[in-house]
N, C-alpha and C positions, 0 to 999 in steps of 0.2 A: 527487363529484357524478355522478350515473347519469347517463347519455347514454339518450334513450328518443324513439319518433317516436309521432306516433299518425297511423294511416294508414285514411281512410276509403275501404269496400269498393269503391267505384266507380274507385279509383287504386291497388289492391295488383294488382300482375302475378299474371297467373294463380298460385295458391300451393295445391297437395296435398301433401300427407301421408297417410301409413298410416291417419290418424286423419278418416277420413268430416266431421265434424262441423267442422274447422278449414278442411277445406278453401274456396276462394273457389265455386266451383261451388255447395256446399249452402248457404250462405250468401244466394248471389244468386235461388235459391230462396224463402225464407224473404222477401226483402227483397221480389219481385216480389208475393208472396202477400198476407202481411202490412202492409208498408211498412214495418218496425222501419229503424232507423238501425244499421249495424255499423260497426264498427271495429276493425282490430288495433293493437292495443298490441306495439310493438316494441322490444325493450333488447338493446345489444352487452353482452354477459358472457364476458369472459375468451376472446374471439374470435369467438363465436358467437351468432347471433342467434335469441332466445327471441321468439316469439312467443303473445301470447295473444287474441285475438277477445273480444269484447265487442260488446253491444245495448245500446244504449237503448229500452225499451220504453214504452210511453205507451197506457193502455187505463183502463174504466172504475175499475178497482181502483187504479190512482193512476201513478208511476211512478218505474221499475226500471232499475236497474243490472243485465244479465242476463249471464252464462256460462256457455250460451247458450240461450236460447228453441229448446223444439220440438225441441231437440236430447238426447240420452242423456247425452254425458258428456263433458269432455274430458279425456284422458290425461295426466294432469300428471307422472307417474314421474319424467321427465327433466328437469323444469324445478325448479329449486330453491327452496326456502320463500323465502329472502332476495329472491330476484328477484320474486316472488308479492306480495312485502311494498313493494318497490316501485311496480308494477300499484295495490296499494290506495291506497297516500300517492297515487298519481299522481289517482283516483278519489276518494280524500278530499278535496283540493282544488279539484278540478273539477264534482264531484257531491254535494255536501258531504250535500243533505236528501232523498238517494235510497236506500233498502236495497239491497243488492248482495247476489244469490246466484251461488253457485258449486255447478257441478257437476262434481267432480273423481274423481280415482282416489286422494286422500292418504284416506288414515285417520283423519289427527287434523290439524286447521289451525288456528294463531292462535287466537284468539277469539273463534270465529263460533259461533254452537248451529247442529247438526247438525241438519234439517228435515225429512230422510228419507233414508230408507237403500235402495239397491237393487244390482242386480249383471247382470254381460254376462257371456254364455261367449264362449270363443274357442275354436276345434280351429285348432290348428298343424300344418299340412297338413304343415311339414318332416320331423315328426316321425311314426312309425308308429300311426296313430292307429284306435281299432277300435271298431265298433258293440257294445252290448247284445243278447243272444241276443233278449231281449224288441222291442229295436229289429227286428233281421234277423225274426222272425217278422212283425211287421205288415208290411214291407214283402212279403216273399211271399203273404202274404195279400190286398194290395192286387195284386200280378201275377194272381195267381190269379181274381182278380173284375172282371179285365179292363181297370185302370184305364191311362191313358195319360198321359205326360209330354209336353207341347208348350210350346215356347219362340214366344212371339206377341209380339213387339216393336211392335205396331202400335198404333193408336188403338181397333182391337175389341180387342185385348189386354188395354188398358188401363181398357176401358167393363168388361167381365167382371172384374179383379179388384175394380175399386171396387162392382160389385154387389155381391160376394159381403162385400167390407171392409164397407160401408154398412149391409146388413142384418145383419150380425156387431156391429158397433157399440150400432144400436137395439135390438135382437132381444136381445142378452144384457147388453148394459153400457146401457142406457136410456139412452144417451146421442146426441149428433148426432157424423155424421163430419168429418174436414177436408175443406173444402170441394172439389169436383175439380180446382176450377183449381189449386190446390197439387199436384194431381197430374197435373195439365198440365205445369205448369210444372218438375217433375220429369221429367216426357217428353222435353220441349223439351229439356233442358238435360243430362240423362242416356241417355234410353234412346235418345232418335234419333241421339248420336253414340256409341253403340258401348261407353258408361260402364255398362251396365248391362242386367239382364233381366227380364222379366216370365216367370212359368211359371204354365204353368197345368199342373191335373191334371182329364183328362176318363174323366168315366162316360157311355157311351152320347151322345157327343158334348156333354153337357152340362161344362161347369167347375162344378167342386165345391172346387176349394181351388186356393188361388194367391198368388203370394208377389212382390215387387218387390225384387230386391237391385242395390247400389248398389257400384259400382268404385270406389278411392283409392287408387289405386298397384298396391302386392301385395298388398289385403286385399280380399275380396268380402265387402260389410255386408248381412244380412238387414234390413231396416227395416222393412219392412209385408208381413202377409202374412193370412189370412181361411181360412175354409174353410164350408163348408154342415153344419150341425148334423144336417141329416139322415141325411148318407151318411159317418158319422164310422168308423161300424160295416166299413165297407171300409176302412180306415188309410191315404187321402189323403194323410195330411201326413206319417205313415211317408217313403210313396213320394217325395214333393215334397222331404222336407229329404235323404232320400237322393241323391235327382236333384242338389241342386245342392251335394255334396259334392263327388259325382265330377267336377261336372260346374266346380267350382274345382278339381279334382284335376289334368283333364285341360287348363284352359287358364294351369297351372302359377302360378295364386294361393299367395302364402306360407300364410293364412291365412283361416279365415271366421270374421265378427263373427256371433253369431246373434242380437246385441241386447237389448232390455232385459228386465228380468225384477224384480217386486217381490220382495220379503224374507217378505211376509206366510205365513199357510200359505195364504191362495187361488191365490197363485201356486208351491206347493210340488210340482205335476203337471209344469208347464210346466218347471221347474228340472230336473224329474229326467228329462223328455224330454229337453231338450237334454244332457245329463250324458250321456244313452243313446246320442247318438251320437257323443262324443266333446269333446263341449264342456266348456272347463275355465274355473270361476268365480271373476269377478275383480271386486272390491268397488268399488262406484262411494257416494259421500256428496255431500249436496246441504246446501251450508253456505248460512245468510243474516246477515245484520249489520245490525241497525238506526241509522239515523240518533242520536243523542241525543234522546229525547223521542217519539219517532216513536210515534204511535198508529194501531196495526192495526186500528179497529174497524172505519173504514170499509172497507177491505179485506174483511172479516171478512162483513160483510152483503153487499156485493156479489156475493163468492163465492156465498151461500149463496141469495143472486138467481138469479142464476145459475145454478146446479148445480137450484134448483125451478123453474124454465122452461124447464129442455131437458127434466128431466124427464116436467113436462106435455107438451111441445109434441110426445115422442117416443110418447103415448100417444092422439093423436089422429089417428090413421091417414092422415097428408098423404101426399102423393107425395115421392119420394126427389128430385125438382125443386124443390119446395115447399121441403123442408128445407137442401136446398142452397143457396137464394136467403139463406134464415137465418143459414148458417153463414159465408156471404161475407161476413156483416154482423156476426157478433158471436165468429168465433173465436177473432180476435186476446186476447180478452181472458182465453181462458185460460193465457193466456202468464205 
């Protein structure tokens, strides 16, 4: 008989790891933004205590067993299928008419059909790790055209990157942004205590590209980051993922996560920039499991709701207020 606790977020002691996404900190995030219920799933195994987070998610499209919303991925290398296998008996019983997805690092799991495929680089800062000639050339060409690195930990730090993230969003992905208070509430919880930094990169004192990376131990997580389409032609983000190379070089990070990245070829530019400057790529699969019987239609139209009203709504030229009142109201549901 397993021995296993289930421990909701509001009573787990503080708990980090290397792994951004398990930690209680990004979690309690997520929980103030959205209101999702989390919980860790805890089991003693042969000493040691596995850990795995879970959501219960509840939105228009129905509701979700999640691991985890809003989140990339979790790192399961360590943790073993058989322990994994008890997590689900433990959720079969308890959540018997809920779909359950997992966003893992396995390959190949159980019985679940694979939903989508994507992948994260890491550079292992332990290791001698070297730029692309074509990398080191944008970044001098960005010196050369006078661009500048600034670290703004503050509340205008934070109004400048979500401009440049915001009209990045609509402007090429016709979509709406996460609302700001999620990037408040990111503030709050990371960047005012010292877990993290905002960078910016200024042309002529203007920010043109800017990135938000996030502390977990000894890994620094890119997670969000934007830039201005117009001044691309200067190589901003050259300079910018430069900057916070060195600048996890210098305050002796094992590691930088540089985040998510699709499998598609749209995303085949982004893949081979991170490659360029040292990032090495590691397979993340996003499994689901349907209930017995379970019909996705209505899921199925809601999305598709969905996905044609942000559409519209990104084409009616509101103010980025306007849209934001929207997204406080309806982003939960792309979870």
């Amino acid at each position: 008989m397993h021995q296993y606790d289930i421990i909701p977020l509001n009573e787990k002691p503080d708990f980090s790891t290397n792994n951004l996404f398990i930690s209680t900190k990004w979690l309690s995030v997520l929980q103030k933004t959205y209101g999702f219920d989390f919980y860790y799933f805890t089991l003693k195994n042969r000493g040691k205590e596995v850990v795995i987070p879970f959501s219960v998610v509840n939105n228009l499209k129905g509701s979700y067993v999640v691991s985890l919303p809003f989140s990339d991925y979790l790192s399961t290398n360590l943790i073993e299928q058989k322990s994994y296998l008890v997590f689900l008996d433990y959720l079969k019983n308890n959540y018997s008419g809920y779909p359950v997805i997992l966003k893992t690092t396995y390959q190949s799991f159980y019985n679940f059909s694979t939903v989508r495929q994507a992948c994260y680089h890491v550079i292992d800062l332990k290791k001698k790790q070297s730029c692309s000639a074509a990398f080191l050339r944008g970044v001098r060409k960005a010196n050369i055209n006078g661009l500048l690195v600034k670290h703004d930990n503050t509340i205008e730090g934070l109004n400048a990157f979500y401009s440049l993230y915001s009209n990045l969003r609509i402007n090429k992905f016709n979509s709406i942004p996460q609302p700001f208070n999620f990037f408040e509430n990111i503030f709050e919880v990371f960047i005012k205590r010292g877990l993290g930094e905002i960078i910016l990169v200024l042309y002529k004192s203007e920010a043109i590209a800017a990135l938000v990376a996030l502390k977990s131990n000894n890994t620094l997580f890119y997670k969000f980051g934007a830039s201005n389409p117009v001044y691309l032609y200067l190589r901003p983000n050259n300079l910018l993922f430069f900057h916070l190379k060195q600048f996890a070089l210098s305050q002796n990070y094992d590691s930088v996560d540089l985040g998510l990245s699709g499998m598609s070829d749209n995303y085949k530019g982004l893949r081979r920039f991170k490659e360029s400057m040292g990032g090495e790529l590691k397979s993340i699969n996003y499994y689901r499991i349907n209930p017995p019987g379970f019909d996705n239609a209505h899921e199925q139209r809601v999305a598709a709701t969905l996905s044609r009203y942000t559409n519209d709504l990104v084409k009616q030229n509101l103010s980025l207020s306007e849209i934001d009142k929207i997204s406080q109201m309806i982003y939960k549901n792309f979870a």
